[in-house]
Structure formats: C-alpha cells, structure tokens
N, CA, C and O of each residue as an XYZ file, in Angstrom:
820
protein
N      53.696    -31.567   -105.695
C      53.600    -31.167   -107.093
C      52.445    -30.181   -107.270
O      51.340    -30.381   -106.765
N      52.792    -28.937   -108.124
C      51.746    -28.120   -108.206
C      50.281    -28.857   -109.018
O      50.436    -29.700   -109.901
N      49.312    -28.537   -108.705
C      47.850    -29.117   -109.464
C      48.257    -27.989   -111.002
O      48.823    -26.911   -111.187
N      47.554    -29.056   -111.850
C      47.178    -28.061   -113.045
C      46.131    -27.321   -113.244
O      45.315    -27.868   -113.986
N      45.771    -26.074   -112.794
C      44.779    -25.289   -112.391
C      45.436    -23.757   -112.274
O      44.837    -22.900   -111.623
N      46.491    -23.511   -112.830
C      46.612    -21.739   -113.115
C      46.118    -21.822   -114.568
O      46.145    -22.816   -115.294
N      45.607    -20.443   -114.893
C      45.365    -19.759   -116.469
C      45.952    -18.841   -116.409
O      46.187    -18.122   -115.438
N      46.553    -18.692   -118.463
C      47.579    -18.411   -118.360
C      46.713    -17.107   -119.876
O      45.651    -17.408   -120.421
N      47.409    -15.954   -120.182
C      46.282    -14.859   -121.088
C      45.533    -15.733   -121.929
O      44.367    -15.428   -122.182
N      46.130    -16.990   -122.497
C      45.471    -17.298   -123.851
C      43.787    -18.595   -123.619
O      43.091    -19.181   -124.449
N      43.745    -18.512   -121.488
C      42.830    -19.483   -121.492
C      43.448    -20.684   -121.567
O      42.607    -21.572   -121.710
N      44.773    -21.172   -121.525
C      45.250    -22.082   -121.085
C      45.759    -22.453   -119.833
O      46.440    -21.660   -119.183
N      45.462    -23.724   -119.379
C      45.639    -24.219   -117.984
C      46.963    -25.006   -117.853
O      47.267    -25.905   -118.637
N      47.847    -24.556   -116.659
C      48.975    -24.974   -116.733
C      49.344    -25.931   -114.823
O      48.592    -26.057   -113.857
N      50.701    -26.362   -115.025
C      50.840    -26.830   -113.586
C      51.603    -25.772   -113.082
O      52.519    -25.625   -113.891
N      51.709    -25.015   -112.245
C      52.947    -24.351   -111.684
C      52.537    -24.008   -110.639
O      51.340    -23.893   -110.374
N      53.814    -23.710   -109.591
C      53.628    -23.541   -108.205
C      52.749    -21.880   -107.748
O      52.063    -21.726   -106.738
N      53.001    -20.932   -108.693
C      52.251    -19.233   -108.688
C      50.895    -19.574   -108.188
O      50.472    -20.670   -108.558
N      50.071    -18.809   -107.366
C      48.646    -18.835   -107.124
C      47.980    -17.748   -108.045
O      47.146    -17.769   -108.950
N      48.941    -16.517   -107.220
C      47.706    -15.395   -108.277
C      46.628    -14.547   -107.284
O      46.318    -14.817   -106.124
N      46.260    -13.667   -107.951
C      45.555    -12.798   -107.103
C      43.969    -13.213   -106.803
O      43.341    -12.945   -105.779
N      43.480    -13.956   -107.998
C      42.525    -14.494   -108.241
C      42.112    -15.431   -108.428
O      42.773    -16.128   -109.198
N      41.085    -15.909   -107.992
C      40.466    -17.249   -108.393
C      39.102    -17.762   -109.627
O      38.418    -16.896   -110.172
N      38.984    -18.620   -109.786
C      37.534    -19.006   -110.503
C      37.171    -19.895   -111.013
O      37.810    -20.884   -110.655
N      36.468    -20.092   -111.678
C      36.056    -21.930   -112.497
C      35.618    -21.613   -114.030
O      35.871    -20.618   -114.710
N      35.079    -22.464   -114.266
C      34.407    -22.990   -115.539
C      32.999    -23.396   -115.623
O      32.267    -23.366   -116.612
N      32.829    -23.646   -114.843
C      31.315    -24.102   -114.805
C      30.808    -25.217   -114.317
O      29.619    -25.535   -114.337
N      31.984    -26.018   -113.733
C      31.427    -27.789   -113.273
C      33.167    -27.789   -113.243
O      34.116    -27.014   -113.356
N      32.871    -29.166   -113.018
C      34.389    -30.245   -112.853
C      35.091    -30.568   -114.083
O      34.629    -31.570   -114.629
N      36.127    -29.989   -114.722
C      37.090    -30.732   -115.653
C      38.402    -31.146   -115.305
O      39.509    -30.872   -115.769
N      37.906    -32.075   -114.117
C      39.108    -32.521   -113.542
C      39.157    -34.091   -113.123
O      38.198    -34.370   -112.404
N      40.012    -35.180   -113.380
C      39.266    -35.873   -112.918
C      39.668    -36.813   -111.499
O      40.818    -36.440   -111.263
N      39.359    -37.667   -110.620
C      39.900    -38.552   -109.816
C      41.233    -37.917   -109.432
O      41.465    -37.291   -108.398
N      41.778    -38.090   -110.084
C      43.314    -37.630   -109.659
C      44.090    -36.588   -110.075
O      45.298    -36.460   -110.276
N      42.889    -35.678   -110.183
C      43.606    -34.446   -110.046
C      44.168    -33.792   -111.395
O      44.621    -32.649   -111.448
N      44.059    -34.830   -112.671
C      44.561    -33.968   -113.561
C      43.043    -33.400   -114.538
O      41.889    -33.296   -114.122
N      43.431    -33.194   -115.528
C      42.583    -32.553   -116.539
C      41.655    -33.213   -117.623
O      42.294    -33.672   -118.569
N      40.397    -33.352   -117.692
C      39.458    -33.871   -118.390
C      40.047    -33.105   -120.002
O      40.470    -31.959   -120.152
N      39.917    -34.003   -120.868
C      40.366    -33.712   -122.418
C      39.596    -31.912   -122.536
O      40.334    -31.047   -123.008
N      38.535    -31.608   -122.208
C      38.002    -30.499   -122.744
C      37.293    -29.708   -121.408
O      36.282    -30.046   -120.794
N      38.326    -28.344   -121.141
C      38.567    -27.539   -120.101
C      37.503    -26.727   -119.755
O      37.663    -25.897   -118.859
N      36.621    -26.816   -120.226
C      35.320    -26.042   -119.534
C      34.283    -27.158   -119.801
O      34.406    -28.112   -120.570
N      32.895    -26.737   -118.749
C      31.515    -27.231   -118.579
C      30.696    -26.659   -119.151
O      29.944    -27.529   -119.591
N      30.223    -25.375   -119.538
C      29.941    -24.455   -120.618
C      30.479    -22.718   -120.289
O      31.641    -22.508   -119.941
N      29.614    -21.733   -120.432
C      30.369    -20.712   -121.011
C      30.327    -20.084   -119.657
O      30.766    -18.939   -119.556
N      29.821    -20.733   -118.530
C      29.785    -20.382   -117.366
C      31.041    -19.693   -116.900
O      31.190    -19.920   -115.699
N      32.209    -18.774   -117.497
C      33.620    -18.922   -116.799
C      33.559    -17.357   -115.748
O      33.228    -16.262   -116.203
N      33.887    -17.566   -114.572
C      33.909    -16.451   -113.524
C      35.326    -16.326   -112.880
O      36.240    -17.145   -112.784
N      35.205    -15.013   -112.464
C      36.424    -14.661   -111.870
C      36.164    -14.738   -110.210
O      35.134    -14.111   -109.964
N      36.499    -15.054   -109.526
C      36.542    -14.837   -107.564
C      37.074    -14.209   -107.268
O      37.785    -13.549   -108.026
N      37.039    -14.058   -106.056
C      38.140    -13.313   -104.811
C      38.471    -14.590   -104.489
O      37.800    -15.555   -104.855
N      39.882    -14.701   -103.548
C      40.162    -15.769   -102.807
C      40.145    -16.120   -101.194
O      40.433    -17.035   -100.422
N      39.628    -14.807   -101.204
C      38.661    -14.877    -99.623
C      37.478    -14.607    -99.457
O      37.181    -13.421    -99.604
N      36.187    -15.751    -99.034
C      34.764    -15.034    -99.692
C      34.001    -15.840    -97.811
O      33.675    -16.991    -97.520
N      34.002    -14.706    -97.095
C      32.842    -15.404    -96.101
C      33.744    -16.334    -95.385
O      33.066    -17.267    -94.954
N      35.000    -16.463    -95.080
C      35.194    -17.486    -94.496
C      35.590    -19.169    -94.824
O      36.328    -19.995    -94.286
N      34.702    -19.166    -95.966
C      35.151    -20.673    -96.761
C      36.672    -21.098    -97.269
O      37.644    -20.563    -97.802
N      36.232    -22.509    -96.723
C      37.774    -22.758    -97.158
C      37.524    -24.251    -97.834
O      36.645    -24.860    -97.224
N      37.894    -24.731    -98.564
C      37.730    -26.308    -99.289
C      39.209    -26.704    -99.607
O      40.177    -25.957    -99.466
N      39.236    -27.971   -100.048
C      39.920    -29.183   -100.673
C      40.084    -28.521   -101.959
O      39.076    -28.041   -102.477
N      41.178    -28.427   -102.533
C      41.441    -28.317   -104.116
C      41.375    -29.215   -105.243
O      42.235    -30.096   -105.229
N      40.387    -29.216   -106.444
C      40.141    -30.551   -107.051
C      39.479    -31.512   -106.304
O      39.794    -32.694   -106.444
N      38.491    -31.137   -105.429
C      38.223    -32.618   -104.853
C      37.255    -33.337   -106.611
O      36.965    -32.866   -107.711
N      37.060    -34.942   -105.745
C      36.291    -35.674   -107.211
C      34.515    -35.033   -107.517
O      33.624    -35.238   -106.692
N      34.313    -34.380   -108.628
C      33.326    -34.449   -108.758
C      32.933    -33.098   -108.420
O      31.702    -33.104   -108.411
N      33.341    -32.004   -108.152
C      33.108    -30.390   -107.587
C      33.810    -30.070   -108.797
O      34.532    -30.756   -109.521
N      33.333    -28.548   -108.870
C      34.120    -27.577   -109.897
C      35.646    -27.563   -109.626
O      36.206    -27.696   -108.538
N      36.226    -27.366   -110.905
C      37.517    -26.787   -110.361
C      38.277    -25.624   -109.897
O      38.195    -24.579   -110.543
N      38.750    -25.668   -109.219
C      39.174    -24.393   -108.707
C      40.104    -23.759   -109.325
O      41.223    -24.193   -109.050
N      40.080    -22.684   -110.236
C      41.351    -22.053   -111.451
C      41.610    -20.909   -110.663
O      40.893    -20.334   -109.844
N      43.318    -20.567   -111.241
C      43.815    -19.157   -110.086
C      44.289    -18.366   -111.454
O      44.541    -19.128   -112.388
N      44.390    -17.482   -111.622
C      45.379    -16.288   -112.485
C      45.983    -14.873   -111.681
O      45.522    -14.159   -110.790
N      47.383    -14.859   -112.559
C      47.871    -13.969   -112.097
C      46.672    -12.453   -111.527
O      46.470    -11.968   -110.414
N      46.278    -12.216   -112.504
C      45.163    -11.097   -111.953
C      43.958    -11.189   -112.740
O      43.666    -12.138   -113.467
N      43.233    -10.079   -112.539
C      42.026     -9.627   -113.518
C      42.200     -9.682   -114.702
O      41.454    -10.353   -115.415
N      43.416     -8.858   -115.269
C      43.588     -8.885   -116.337
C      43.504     -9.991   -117.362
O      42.843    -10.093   -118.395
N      44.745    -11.136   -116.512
C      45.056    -12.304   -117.538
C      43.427    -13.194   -117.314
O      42.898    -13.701   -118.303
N      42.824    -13.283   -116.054
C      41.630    -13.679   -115.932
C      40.536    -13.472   -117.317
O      39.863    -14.322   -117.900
N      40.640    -12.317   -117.509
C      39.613    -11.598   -118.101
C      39.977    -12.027   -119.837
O      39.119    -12.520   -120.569
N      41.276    -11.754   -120.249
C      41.965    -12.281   -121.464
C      42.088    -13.596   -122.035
O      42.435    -13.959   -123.159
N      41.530    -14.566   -120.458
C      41.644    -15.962   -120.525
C      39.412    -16.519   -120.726
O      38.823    -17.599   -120.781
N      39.004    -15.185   -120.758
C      37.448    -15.578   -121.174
C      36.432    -15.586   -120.348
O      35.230    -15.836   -120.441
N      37.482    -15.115   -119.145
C      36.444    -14.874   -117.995
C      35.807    -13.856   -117.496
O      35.999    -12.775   -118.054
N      34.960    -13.900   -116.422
C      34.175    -12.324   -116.033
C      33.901    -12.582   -114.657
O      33.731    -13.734   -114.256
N      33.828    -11.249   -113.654
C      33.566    -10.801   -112.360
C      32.413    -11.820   -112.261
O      31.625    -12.123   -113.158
N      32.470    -12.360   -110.815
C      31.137    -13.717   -110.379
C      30.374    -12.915   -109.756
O      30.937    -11.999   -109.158
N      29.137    -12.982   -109.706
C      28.172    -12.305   -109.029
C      27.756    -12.492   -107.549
O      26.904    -11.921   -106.868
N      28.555    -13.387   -107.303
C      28.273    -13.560   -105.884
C      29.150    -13.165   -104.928
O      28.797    -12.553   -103.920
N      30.305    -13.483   -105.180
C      31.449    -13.353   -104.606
C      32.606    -11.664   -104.992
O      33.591    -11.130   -104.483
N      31.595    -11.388   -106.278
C      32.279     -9.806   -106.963
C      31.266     -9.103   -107.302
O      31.369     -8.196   -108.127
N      29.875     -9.492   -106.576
C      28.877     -8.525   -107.452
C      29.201     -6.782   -107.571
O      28.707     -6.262   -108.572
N      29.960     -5.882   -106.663
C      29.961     -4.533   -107.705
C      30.145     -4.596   -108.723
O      29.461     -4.073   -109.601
N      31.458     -5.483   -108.923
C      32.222     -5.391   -110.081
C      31.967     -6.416   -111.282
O      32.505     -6.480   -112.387
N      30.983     -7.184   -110.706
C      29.990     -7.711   -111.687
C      29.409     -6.639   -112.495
O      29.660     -6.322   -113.658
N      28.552     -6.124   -111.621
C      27.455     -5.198   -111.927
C      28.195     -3.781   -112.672
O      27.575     -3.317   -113.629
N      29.097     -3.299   -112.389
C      30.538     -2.354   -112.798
C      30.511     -3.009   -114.505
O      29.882     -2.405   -115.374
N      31.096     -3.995   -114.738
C      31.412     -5.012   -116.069
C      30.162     -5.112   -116.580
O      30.013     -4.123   -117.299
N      29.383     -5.644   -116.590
C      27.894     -5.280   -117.386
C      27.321     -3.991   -117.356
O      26.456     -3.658   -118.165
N      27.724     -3.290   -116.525
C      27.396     -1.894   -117.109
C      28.178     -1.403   -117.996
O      27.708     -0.581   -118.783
N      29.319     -1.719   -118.070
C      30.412     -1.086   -119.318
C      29.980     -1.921   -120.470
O      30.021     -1.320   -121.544
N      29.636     -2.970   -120.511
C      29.130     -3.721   -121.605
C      28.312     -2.574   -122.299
O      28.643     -1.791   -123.190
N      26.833     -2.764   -121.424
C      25.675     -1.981   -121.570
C      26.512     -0.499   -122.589
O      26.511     -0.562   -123.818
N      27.066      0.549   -121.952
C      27.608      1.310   -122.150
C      28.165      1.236   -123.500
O      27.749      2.159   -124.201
N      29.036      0.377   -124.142
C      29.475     -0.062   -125.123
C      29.205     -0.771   -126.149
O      29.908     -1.155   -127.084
N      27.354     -1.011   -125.717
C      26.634     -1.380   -126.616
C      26.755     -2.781   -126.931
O      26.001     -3.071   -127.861
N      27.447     -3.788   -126.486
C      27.537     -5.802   -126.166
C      26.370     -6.079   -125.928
O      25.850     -6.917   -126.664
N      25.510     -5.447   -124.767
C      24.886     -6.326   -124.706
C      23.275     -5.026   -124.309
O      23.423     -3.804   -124.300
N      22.283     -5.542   -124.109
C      21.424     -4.619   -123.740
C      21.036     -5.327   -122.198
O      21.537     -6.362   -121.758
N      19.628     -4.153   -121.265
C      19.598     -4.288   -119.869
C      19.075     -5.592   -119.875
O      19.074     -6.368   -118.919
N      18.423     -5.886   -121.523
C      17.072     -7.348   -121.040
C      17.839     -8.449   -121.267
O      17.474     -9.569   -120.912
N      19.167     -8.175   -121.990
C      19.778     -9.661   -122.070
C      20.497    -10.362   -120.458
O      20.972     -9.751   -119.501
N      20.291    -12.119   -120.723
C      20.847    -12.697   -119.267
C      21.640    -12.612   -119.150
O      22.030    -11.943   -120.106
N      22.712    -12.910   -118.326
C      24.285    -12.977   -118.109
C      24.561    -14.167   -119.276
O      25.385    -14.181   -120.191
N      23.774    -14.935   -118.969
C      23.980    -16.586   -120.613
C      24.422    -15.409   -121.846
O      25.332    -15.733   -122.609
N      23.966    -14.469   -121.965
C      24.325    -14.031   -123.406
C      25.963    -12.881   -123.355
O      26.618    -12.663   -124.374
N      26.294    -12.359   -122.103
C      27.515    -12.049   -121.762
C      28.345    -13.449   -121.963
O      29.157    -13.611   -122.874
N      28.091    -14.220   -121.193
C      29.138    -15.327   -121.084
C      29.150    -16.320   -123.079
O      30.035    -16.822   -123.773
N      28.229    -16.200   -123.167
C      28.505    -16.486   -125.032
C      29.287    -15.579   -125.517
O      30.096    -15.953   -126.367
N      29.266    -14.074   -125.099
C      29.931    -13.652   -125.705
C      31.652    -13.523   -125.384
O      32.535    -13.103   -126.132
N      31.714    -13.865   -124.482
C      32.698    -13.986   -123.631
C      33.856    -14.785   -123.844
O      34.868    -14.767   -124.545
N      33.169    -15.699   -122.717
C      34.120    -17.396   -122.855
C      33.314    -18.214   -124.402
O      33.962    -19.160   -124.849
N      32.514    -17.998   -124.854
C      31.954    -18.771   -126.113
C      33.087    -18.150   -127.353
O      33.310    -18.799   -128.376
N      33.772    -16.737   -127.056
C      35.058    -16.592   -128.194
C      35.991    -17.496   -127.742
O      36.408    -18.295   -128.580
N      36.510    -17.579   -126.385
C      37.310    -18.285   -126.278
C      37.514    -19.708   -126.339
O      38.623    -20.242   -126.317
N      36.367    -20.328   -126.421
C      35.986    -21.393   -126.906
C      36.173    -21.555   -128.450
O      37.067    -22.279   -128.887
N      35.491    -21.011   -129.103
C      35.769    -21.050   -130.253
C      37.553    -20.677   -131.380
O      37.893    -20.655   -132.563
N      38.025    -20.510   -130.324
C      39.341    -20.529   -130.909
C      40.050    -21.739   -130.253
O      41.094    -22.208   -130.708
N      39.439    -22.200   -129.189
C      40.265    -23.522   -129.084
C      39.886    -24.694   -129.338
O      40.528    -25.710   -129.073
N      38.772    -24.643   -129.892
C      38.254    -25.447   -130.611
C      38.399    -25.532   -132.323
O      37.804    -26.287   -133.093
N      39.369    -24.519   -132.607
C      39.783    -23.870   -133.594
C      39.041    -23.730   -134.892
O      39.553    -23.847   -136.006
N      37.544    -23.417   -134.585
C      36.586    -22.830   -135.363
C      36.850    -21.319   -135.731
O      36.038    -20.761   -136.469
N      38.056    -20.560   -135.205
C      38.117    -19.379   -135.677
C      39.507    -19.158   -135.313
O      40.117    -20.108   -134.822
N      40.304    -17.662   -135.538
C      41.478    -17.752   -135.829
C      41.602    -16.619   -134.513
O      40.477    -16.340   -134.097
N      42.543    -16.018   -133.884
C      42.153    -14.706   -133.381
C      42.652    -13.957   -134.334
O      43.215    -14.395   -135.338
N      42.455    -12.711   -134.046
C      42.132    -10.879   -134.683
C      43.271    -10.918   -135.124
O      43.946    -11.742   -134.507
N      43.937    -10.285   -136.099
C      45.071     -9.343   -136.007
C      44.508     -8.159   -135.842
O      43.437     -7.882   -136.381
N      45.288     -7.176   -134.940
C      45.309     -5.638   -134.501
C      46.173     -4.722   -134.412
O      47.201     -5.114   -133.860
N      46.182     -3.884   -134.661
C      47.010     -3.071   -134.023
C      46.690     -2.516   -132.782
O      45.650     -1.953   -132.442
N      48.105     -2.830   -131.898
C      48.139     -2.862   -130.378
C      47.671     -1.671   -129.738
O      47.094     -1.642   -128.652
N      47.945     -0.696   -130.459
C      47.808      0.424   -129.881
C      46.309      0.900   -129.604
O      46.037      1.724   -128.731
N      45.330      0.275   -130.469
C      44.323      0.419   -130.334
C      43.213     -0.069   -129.589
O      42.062      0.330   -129.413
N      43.904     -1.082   -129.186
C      43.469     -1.399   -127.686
C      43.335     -1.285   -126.412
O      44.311     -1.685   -125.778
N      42.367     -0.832   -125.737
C      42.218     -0.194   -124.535
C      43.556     -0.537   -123.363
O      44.664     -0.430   -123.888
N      43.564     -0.744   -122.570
C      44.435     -0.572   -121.087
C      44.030     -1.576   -120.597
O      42.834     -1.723   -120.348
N      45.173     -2.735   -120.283
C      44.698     -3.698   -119.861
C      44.422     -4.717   -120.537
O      44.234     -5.750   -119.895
N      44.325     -4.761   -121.799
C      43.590     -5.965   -123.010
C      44.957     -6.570   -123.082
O      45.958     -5.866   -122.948
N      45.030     -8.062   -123.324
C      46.071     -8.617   -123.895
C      46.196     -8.948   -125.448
O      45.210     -9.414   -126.020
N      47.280     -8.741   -126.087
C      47.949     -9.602   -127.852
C      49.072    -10.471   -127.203
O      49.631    -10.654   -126.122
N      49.072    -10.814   -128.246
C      50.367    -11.925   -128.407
C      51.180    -12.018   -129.681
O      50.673    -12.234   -130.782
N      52.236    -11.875   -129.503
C      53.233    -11.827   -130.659
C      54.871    -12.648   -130.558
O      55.814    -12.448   -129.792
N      54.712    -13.487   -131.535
C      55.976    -14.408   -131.128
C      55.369    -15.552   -129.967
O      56.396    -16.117   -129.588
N      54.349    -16.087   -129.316
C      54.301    -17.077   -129.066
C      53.646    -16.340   -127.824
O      52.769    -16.880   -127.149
N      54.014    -15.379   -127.633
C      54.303    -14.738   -125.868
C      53.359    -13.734   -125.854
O      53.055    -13.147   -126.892
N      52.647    -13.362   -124.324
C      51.161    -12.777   -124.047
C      51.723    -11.392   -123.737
O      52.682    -11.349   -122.966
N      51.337    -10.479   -124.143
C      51.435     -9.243   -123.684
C      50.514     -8.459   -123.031
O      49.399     -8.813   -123.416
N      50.397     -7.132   -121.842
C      49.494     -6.319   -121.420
C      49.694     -5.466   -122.326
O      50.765     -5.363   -122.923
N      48.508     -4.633   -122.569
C      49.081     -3.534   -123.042
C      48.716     -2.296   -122.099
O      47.615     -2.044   -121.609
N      49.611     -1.764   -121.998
C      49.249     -0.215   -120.593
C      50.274      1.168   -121.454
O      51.355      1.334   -122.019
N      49.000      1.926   -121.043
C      49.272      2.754   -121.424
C      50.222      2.829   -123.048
O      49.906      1.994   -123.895
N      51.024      3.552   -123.287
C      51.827      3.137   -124.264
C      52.718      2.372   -124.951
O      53.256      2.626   -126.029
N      52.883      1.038   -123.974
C      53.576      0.016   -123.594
C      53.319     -1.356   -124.077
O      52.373     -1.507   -124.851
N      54.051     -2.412   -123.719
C      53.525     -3.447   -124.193
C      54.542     -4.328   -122.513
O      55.727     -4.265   -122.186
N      53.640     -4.865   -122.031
C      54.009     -5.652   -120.663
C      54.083     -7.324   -120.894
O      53.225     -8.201   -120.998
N      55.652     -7.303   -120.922
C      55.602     -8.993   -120.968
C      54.785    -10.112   -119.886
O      55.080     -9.881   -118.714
N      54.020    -11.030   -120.033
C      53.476    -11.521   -119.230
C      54.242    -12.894   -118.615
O      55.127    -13.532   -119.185
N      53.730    -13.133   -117.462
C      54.597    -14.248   -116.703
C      53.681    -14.808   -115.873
O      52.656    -14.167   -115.639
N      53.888    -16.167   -115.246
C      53.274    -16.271   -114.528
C      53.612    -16.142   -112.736
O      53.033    -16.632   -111.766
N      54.873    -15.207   -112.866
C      54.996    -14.348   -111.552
C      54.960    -12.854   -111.438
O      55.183    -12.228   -110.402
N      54.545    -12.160   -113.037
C      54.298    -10.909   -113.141
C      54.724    -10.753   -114.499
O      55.079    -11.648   -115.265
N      54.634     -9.196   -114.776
C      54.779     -8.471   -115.924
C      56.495     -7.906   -116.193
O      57.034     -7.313   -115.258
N      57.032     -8.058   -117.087
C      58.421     -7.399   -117.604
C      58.173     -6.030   -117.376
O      57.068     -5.553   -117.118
N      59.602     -5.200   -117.515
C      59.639     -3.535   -118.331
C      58.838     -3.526   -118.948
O      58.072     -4.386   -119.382
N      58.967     -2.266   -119.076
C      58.065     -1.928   -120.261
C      58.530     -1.544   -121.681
O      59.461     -0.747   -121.798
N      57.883     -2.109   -122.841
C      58.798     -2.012   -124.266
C      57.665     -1.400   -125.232
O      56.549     -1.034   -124.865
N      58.075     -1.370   -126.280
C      57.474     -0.365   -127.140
C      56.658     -1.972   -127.553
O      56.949     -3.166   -127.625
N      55.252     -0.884   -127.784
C      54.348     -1.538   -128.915
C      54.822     -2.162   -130.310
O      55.495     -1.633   -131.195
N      54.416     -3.105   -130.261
C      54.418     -3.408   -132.024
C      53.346     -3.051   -133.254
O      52.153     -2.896   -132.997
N      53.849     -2.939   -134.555
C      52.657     -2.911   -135.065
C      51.100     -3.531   -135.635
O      49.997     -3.243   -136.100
N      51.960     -4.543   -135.205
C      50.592     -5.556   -135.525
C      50.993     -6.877   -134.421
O      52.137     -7.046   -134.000
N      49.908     -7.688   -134.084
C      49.834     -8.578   -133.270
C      48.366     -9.024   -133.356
O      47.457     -8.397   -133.901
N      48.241    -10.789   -132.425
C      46.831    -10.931   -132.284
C      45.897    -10.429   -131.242
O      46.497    -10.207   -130.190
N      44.735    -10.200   -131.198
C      43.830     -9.776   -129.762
C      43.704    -11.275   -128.772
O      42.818    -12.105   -128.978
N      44.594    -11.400   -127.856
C      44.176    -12.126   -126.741
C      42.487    -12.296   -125.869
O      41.744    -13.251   -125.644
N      42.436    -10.725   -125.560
C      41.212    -10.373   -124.734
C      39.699    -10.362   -125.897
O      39.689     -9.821   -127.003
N      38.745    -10.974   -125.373
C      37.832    -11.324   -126.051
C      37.446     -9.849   -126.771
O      37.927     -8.806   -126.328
N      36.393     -9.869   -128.097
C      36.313     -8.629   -128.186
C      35.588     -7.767   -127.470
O      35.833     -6.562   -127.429
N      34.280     -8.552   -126.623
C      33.517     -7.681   -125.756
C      33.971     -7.220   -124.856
O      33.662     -6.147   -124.337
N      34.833     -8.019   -124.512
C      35.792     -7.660   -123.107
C      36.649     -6.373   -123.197
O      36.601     -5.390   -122.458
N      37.367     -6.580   -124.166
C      37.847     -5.163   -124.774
C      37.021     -3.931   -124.705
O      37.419     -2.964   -124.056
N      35.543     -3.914   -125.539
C      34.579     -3.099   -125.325
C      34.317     -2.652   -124.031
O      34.060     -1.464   -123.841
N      34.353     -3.513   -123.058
C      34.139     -3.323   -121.512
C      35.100     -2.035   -120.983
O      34.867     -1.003   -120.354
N      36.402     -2.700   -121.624
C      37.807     -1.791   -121.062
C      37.822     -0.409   -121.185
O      38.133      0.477   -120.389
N      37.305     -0.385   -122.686
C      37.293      1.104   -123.582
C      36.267      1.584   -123.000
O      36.366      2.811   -122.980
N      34.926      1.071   -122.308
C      33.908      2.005   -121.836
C      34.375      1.981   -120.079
O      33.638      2.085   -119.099
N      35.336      1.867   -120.123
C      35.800      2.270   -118.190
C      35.865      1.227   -117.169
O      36.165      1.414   -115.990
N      35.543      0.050   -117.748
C      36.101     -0.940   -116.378
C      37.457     -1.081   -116.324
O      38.259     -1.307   -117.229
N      37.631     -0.903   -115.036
C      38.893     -1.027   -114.489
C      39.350     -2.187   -113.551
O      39.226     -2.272   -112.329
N      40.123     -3.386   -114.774
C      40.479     -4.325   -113.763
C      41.660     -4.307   -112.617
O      42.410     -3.441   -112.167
N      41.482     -5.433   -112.425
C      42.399     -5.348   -110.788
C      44.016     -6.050   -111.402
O      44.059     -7.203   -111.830
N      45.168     -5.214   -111.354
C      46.209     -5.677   -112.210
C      46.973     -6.003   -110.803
O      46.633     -5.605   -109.689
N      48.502     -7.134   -111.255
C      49.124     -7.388   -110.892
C      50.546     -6.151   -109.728
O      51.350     -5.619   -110.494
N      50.708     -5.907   -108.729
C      51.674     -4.762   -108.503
C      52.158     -5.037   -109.700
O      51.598     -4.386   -110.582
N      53.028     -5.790   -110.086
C      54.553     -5.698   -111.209
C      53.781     -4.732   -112.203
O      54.539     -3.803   -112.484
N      52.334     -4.581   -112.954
C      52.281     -4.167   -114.112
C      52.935     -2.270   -113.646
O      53.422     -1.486   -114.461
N      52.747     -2.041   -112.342
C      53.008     -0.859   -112.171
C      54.479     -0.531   -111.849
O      54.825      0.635   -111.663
C-alpha cells in the first residue's frame, strides 16, 4: 500500500503510488507509529524542497519518530504546496530563490530564512487552518509556473495556458480563465516574476 506522503498544489498530503521528482519535509515527524498521519501536517514553517539523491544516503520511509519524508510531482507543485529549495541539499537554488525574493522586495539581505518560511509555508498554514481565504486573481497575471485552482482542480499556469495538474503530470494545454484562486503563496509568486526558475515536470512541456 502506498504511504500517505505525496503533496498535492494545494499542500495536501495524499496516499498514492506516484513518487515525483522531488522530495522534502515539514519540519519534524507528522507521522505516527504506523505510518499514517498526525491530525496536523506540519512541525512549524520549516517546509523544504530536496533532491532525491543527496551524498549517497538512503533511509527507511516514515520510520517512528524522524521527519517525514514528502515527494511532489515537481518544483512547481512543491513550491505551490508552501515549500522552498533546502539549503543543504539545494543550496544554489536556495540561494537563486532568496535572491529573487531579495529582488522582489519579500524579504531584505538581514532577514533569516525563519522570516522566508513565515512567509511562505506560514500562508499556507493559514489557509488550512482556515484563518484566511485564498486570493481571487486573474490567471493571467501570474508569473510561469504559479498554480490557481478553479472548479476544485489545480492548475499550472505556462506561458499562455492553463496546465491541468495530476499526480502523474500535467494535461494539454487550455485557455486561461478569467478569474480563479492563487494556489502559489504570494511571495512565492514574487520569486517567479523576479526570475526563479523552477524545475517542472517533462509533461508540462
């Protein structure tokens, strides 16, 4: 049986057999004994993205009491789901992503990564904790790469397009709508529009 440990654009954790290009956590263990899911899915705003080959390491999935190990289709849905490049295991592209911040004015050089990740995974928190609502937008105005959702269902948006999301890839490509919600956090967005370039799925192409 697949573990419940994929994320899916909206920051939800699901069971399914897909791995994904990527890996990452939350910040600690929300998992418990046997493998399923502690009532409340993060440890704090700690949320990072991995590679899934780092040095050689290899571990147990879910063991008791370790972080959990989360996979997503790519960067993208990673990034839409509240997360950000890990510094250890992605530092360019750590360092790449806080510079587009910087660039876009989120955050300045003296703030810690604690105040990226508030801004970050602390939105995405706050909507599932349903202290706030997400955005309505218009799609078009969102950078390359950012996810909405309309009708229940996660979209990319590329280029002029709107990319159905899956958790074995992206649909055709269909026309934008005019209004929808913002999936991708708003700083994250900011990131996009000042030039980071995440790592997408082949299908989105």
């Amino acid at each position: 049986m697949p573990l419940p440990n994929r994320v899916d654009p909206f920051g939800e954790i699901h069971a399914v057999p897909d791995r994904g290009l990527f890996m990452g956590n939350r910040g600690g263990c929300i998992h418990t004994p046997d493998q399923t899911l502690k009532p409340r899915h993060w440890t704090s705003q700690r949320w990072i993205i991995c590679v899934l080959d780092f040095k050689g390491r290899k571990r147990p999935l879910m063991q008791p009491g370790l972080y959990t190990e989360l996979f997503f289709l790519d960067e993208a849905t990673a990034l839409a789901g509240g997360h950000r490049p890990c510094y250890e295991c992605r530092r360019p592209d750590a360092l790449a992503f806080r510079a587009a911040l910087d660039k876009a004015g989120r955050v300045s050089a003296r703030e810690p990564v604690s105040h990226v990740d508030a801004l970050i995974a602390g939105e995405i928190q706050s909507v599932m904790k349903g202290d706030c609502n997400r955005e309505t937008v218009d799609p078009a105005a969102l950078p390359d790469a950012a996810f909405f959702t309309l009708g229940g269902e996660a979209f990319l948006k590329w280029g002029n397009t709107a990319r159905a999301w899956s958790f074995g890839g992206y649909g055709a490509p269909a026309p934008l709508p005019a209004r929808a919600q913002r999936l991708t956090p708003r700083a994250t967005c900011a990131a996009l529009a000042a030039g980071y370039r995440p790592t997408l799925h082949a299908s989105a192409n």
